[in-house]
C-alpha positions in Angstrom: 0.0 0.0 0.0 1.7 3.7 -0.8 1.2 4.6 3.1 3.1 1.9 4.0 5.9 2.7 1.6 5.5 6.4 2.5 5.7 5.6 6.5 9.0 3.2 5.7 10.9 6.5 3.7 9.1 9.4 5.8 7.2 7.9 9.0 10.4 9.6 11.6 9.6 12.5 10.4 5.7 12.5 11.1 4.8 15.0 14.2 3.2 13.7 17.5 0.1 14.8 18.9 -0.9 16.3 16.2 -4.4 16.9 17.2 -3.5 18.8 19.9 -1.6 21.2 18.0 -4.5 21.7 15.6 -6.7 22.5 18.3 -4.4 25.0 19.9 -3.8 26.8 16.7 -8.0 27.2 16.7 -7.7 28.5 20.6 -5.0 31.0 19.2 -7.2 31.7 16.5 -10.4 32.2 18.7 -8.6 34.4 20.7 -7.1 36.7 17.7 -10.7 37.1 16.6 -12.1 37.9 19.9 -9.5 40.7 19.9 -9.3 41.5 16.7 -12.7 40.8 14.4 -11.1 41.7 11.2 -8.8 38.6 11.6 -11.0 36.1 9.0 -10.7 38.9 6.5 -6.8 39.0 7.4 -5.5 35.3 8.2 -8.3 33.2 5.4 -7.3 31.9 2.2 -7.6 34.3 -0.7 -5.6 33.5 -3.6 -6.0 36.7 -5.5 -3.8 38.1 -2.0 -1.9 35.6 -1.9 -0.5 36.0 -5.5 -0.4 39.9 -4.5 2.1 39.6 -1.6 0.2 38.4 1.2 1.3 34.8 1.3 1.2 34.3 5.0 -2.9 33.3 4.1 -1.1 30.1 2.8 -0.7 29.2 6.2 -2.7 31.6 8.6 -6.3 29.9 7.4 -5.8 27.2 9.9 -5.7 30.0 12.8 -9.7 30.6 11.9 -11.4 29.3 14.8 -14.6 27.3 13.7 -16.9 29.3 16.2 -17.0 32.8 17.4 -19.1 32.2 20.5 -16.9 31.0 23.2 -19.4 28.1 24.6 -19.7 26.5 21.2 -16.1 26.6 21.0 -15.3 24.8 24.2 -17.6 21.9 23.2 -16.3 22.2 19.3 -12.3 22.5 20.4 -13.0 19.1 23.1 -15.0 17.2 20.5 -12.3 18.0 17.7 -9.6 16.8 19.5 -11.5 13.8 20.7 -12.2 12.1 17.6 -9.1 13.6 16.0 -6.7 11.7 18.7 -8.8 8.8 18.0 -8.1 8.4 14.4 -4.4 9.4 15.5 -4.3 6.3 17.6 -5.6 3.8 15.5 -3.9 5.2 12.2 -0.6 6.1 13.6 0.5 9.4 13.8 2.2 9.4 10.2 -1.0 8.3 8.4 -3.3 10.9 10.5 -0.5 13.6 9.3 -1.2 12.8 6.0 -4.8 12.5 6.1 -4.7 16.6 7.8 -2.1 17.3 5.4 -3.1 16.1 2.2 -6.8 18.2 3.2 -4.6 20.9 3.5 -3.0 20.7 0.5 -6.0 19.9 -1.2 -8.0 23.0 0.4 -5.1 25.6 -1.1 -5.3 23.7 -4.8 -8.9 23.7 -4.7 -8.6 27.8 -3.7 -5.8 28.3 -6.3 -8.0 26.2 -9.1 -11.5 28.2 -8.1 -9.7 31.5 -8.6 -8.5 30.0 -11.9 -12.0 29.5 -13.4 -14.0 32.4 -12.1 -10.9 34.7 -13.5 -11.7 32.9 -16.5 -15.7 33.2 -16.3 -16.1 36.3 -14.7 -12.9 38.0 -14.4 -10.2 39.2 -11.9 -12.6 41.0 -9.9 -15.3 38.2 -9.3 -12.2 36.2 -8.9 -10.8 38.4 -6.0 -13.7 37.1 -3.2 -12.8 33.3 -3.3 -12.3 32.8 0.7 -11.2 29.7 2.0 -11.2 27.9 5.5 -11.2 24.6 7.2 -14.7 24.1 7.9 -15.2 21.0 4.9 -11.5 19.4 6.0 -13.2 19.3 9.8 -16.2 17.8 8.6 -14.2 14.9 6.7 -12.5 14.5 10.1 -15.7 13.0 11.9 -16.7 11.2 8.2 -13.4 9.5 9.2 -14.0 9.3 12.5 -17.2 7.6 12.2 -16.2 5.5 9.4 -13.7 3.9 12.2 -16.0 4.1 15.3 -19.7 3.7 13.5 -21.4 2.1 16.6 -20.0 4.9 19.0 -22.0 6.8 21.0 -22.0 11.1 21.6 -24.7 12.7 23.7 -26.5 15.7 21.5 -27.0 18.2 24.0 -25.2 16.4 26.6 -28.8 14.4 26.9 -29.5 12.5 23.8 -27.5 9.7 22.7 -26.9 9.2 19.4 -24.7 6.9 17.2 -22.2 8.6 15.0 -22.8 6.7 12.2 -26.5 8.3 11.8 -24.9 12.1 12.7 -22.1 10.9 9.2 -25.8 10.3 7.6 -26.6 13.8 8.2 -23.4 15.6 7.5 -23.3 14.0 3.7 -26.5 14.9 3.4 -25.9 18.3 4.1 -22.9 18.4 2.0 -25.1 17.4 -0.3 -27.7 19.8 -0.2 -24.9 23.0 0.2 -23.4 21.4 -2.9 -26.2 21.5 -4.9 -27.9 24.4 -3.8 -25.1 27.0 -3.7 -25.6 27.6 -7.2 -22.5 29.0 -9.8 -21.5 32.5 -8.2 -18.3 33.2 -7.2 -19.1 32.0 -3.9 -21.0 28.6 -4.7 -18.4 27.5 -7.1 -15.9 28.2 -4.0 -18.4 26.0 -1.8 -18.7 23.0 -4.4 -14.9 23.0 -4.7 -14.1 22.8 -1.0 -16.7 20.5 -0.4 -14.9 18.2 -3.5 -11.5 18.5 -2.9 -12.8 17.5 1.0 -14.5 14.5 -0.4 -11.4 13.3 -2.9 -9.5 13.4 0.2 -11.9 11.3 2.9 -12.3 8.7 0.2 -8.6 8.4 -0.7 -8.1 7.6 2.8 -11.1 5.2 3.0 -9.8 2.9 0.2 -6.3 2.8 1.3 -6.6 1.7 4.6 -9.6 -1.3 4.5 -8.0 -3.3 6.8 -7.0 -0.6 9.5 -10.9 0.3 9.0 -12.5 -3.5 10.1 -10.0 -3.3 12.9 -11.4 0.6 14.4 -14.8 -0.9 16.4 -12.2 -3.4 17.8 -10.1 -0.7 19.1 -12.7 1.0 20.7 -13.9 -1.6 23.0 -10.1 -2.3 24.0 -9.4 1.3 24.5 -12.3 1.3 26.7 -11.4 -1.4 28.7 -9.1 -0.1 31.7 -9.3 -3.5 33.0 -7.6 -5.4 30.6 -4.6 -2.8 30.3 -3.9 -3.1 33.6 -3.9 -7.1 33.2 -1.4 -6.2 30.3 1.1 -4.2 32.0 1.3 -6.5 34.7 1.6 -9.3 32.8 4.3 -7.4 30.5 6.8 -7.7 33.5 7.4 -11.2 32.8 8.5 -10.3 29.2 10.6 -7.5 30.2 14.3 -9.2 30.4 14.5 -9.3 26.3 14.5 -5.5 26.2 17.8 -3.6 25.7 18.9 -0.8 27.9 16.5 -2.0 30.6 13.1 -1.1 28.7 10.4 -2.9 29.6 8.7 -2.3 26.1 9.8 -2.2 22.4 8.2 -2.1 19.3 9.2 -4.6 17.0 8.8 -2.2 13.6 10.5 1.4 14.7 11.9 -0.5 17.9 11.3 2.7 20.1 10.9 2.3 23.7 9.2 3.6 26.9 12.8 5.5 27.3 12.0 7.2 24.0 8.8 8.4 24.5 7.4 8.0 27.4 4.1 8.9 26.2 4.0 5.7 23.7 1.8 2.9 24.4 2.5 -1.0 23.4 0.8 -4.0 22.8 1.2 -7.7 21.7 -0.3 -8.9 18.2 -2.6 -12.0 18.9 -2.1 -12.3 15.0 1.5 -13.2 15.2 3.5 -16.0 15.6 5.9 -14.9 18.8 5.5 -12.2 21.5 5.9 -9.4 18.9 5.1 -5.9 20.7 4.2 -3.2 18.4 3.7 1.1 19.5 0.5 2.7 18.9 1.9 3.9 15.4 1.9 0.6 14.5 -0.3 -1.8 16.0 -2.6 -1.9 12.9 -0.2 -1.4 10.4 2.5 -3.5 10.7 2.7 -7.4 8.7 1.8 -10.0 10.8 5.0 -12.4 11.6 3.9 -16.1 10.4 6.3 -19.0 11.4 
């Protein structure tokens, strides 16, 4: 699979925790506009700008805060990161850098290619109001998320429960009806081509990683079970003499330790032949060892 061969050549390089530095740049972002309203107008992605000088937008459009009312953003900001670290522990963090930063990508191309075709179709000027943010990427963030974690529960209004799989429902519905409805204007062709490039990205992901996917309901109900981790470390003490440099865990792919990164979890595969320990990065990626 290309992610695999990606993660062999690039996967040292991938950041940690990315999820948390996502939502801190939307806390910074919150903040700027609470000080500073003008700041969508000043830090979203406008090519016409961008090709004029102001190339900072390049970057700066992940700043914009999805909410401007500070309750909603608590509740947005905690749910974000929840489903975000999620996918980071079940993909690895390489393979949820990608996902984030092939949306990225795919946001500025999509701005750079809408800006192309109303110059064309209605001129510079037309052209000139193509504004871009993050709010179709985060949406194809809980399409993944719920793709992995279908039968999981959130509460809607802290009261209702309701199973992500039927809020997904929703959400492509609704893309669905902006896409269709936001008509050819310089704005609506913006609209369709975030909401695309959005898309292209969630399904490149979903057909690339099939078996990572039939494994995700499987993670929850072990994530969810403090019991059995407990059970795990204390029966990892018996295993602990094969380590090097005293570790008590190493992962058989990257062969970090505990020493490494002390925030790194490990388990045993049941699929392989051998007490093979694997890191979070890899628990669901790695080829099963058959003797």
């Amino acid at each position: 699979m290309w992610l695999n061969r990606l993660e062999e050549k690039f996967g040292r390089y991938a950041i940690p925790n990315l999820p948390k530095i996502i939502v801190i740049l939307y806390a910074v972002g919150f903040l700027l506009q609470q000080i500073m309203p003008q700041t969508y107008a000043w830090f979203s992605l406008n090519p016409y700008l961008v090709l004029h000088g102001e190339v900072w937008r390049l970057v700066s459009f992940l700043l914009i805060a999805p909410s401007n009312s500070l309750i909603f953003i608590i509740f947005v900001l905690l749910f974000y990161y929840s489903i975000a670290s999620s996918l980071e522990q079940v993909w690895g963090s390489f393979r949820f850098n990608m996902y984030y930063l092939i949306g990225v990508l795919g946001t500025i191309l999509g701005a750079f290619l809408t800006y192309l075709v109303l110059s064309y179709a209605y001129g510079e000027f037309a052209a000139a109001s193509v504004y871009m943010d993050t709010f179709y990427l985060n949406m194809t963030l809980f399409l993944a998320y719920a793709m992995m974690f279908p039968d999981m529960q959130v509460y809607f209004y802290m009261i209702l429960p309701i199973r992500v799989k039927w809020i997904a429902l929703l959400d492509g519905i609704y893309l669905a009806y902006i896409f269709v409805t936001s008509g050819f204007t310089a704005y609506g062709i913006s609209v369709k081509v975030s909401i695309v490039v959005a898309l292209l990205n969630f399904l490149l992901f979903f057909f690339s990683m099939k078996r990572i996917r039939s494994r995700g309901a499987s993670f929850a109900r072990k994530t969810a079970n403090r019991q059995r981790k407990k059970e795990f470390r204390s029966g990892s003490q018996t295993r602990a003499g094969r380590k090097k440099n005293g570790a008590l865990h190493e992962c058989a792919v990257c062969h970090r330790t505990e020493l490494d990164d002390p925030t790194l979890e490990f388990r045993y595969c049941s699929k392989c032949d051998g007490d093979y320990e694997y890191c979070q990065d890899h628990l669901f990626t790695h080829k099963h060892v058959k003797k």
